[in-house]
Z-matrix of the N, CA and C atoms (Angstrom, degrees):
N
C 1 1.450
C 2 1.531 1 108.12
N 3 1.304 2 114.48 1 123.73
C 4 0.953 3 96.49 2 159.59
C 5 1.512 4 153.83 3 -120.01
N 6 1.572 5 141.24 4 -178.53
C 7 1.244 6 129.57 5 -127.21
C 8 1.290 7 121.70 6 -62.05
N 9 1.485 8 120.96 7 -49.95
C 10 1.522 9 143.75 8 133.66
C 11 1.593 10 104.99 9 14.39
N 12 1.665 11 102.98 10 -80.56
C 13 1.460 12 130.83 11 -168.37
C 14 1.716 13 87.87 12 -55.90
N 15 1.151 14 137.18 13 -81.94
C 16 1.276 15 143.08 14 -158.78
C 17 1.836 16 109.53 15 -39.32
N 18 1.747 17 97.61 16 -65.54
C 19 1.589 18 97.13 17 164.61
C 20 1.536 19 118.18 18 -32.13
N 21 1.394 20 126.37 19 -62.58
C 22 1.377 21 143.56 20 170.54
C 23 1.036 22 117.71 21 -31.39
N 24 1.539 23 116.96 22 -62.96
C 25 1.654 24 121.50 23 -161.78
C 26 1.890 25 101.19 24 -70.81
N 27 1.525 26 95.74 25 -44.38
C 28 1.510 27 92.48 26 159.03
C 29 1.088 28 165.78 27 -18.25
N 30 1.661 29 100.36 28 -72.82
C 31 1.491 30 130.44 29 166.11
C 32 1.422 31 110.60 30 -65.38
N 33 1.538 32 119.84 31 -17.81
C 34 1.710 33 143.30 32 -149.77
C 35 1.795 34 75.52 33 -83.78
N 36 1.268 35 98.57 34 -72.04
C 37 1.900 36 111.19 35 -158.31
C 38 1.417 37 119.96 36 -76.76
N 39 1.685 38 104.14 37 -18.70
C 40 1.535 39 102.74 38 167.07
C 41 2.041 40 110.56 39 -68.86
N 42 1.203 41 103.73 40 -45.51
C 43 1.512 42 118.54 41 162.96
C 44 1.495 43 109.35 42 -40.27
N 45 1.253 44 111.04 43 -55.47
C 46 1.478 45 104.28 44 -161.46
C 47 1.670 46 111.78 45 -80.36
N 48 1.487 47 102.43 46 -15.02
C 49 1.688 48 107.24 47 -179.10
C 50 1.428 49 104.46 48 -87.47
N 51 1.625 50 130.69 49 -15.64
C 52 1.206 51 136.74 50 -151.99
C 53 1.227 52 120.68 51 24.89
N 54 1.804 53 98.28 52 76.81
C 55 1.429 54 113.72 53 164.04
C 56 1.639 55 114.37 54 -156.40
N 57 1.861 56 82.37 55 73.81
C 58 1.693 57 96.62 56 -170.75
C 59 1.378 58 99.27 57 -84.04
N 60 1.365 59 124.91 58 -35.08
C 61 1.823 60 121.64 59 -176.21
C 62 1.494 61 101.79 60 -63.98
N 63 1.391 62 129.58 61 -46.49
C 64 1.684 63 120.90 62 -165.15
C 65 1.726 64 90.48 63 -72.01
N 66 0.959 65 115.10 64 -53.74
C 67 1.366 66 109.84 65 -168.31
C 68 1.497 67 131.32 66 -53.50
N 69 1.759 68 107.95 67 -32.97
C 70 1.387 69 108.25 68 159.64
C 71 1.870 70 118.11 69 -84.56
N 72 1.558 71 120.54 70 -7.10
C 73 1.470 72 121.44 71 179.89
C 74 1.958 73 86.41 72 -91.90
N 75 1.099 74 117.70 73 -3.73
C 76 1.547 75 108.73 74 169.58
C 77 1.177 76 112.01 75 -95.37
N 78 1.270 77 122.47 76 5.55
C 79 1.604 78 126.83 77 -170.89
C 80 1.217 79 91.95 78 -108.99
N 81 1.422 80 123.01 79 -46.66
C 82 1.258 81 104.73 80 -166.58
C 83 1.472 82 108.03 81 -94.95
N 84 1.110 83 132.61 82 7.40
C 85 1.280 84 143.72 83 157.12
C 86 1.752 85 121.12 84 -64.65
N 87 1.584 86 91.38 85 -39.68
C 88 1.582 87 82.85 86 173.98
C 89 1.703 88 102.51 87 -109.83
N 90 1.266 89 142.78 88 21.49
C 91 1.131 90 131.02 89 157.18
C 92 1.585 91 114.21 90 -82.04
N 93 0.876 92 107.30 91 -36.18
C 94 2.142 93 124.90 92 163.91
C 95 1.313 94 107.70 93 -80.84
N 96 1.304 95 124.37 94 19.97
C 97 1.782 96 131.30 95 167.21
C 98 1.733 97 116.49 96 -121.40
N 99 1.259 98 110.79 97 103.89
C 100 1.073 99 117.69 98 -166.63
C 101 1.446 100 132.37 99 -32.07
N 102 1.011 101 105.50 100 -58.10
C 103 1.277 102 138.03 101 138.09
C 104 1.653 103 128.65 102 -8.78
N 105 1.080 104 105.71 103 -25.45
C 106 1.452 105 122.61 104 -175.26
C 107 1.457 106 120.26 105 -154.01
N 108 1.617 107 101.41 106 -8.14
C 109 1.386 108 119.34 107 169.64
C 110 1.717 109 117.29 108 -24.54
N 111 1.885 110 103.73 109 -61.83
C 112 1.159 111 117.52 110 -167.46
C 113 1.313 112 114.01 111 -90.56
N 114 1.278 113 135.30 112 10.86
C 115 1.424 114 153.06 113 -159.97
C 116 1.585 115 107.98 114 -94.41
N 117 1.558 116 106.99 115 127.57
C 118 1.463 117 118.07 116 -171.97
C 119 1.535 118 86.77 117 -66.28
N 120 1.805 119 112.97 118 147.28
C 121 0.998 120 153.75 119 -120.29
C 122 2.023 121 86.07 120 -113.16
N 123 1.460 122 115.41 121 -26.04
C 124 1.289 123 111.95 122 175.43
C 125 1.561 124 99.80 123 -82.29
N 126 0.993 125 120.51 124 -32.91
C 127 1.598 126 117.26 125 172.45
C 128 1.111 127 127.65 126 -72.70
N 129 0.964 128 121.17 127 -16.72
C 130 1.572 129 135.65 128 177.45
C 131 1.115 130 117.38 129 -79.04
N 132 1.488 131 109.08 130 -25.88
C 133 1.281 132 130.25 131 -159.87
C 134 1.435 133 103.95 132 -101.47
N 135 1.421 134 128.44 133 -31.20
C 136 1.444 135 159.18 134 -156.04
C 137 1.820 136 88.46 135 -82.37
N 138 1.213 137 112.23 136 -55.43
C 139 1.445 138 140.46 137 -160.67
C 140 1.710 139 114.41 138 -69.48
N 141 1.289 140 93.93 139 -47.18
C 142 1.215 141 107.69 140 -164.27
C 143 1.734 142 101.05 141 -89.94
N 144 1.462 143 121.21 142 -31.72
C 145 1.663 144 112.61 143 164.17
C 146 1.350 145 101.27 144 -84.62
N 147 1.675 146 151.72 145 -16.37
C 148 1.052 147 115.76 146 136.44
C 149 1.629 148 143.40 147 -56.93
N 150 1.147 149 104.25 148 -14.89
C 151 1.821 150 96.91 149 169.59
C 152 1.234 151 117.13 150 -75.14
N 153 1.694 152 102.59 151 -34.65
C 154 1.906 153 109.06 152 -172.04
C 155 1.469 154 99.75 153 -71.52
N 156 1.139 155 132.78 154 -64.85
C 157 1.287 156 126.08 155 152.31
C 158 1.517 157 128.05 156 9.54
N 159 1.505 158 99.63 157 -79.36
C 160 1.876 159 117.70 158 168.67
C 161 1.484 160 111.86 159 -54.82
N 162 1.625 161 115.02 160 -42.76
C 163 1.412 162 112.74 161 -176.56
C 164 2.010 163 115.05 162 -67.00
N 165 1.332 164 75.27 163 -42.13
C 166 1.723 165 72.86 164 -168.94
C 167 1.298 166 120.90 165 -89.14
N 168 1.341 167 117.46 166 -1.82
C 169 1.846 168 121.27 167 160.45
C 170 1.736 169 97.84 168 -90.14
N 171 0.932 170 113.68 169 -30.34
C 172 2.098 171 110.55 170 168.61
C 173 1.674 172 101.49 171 -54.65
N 174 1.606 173 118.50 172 -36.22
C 175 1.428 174 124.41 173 -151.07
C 176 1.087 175 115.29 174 73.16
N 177 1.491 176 132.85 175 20.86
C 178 1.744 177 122.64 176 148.18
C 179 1.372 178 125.34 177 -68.45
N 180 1.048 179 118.35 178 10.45
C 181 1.778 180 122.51 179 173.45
C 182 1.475 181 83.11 180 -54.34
N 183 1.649 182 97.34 181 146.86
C 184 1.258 183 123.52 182 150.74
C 185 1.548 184 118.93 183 -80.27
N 186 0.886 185 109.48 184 -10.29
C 187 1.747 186 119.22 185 175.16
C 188 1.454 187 94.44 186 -62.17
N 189 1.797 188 108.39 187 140.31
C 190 1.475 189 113.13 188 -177.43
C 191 1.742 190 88.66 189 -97.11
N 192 1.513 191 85.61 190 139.14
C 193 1.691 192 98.11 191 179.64
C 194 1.435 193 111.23 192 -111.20
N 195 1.377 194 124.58 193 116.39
C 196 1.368 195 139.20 194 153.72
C 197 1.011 196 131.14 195 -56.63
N 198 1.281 197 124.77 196 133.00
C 199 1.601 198 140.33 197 -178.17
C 200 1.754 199 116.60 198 -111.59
């Protein structure tokens, strides 16, 4: 696949979950994390819609949820 495609499919599903704010304060969360500091920018990226992912089927979104 390539890199292009990955950015894309990405930006596609962060959109479609509507959780473009956690997802870019997760970017910049792990670019200021050592740990991931030096990490190509598709991985980071890979990483960071897997956490939002984990957070917001857990229900840690910061998004206020209505009932």
């Amino acid at each position: 696949m390539a890199w292009e495609d990955v950015y894309y499919e990405i930006s596609n599903e962060v959109k479609e979950l509507g959780l473009q704010k956690e997802f870019d304060r997760k970017l910049k969360d792990l670019r200021n994390d050592e740990k991931y500091q030096y990490v190509e920018v598709r991985d980071r990226w890979q990483v960071a819609l897997q956490q939002i992912k984990e957070e917001h089927k857990n229900g840690k979104s910061s998004k206020p949820r209505f009932m």
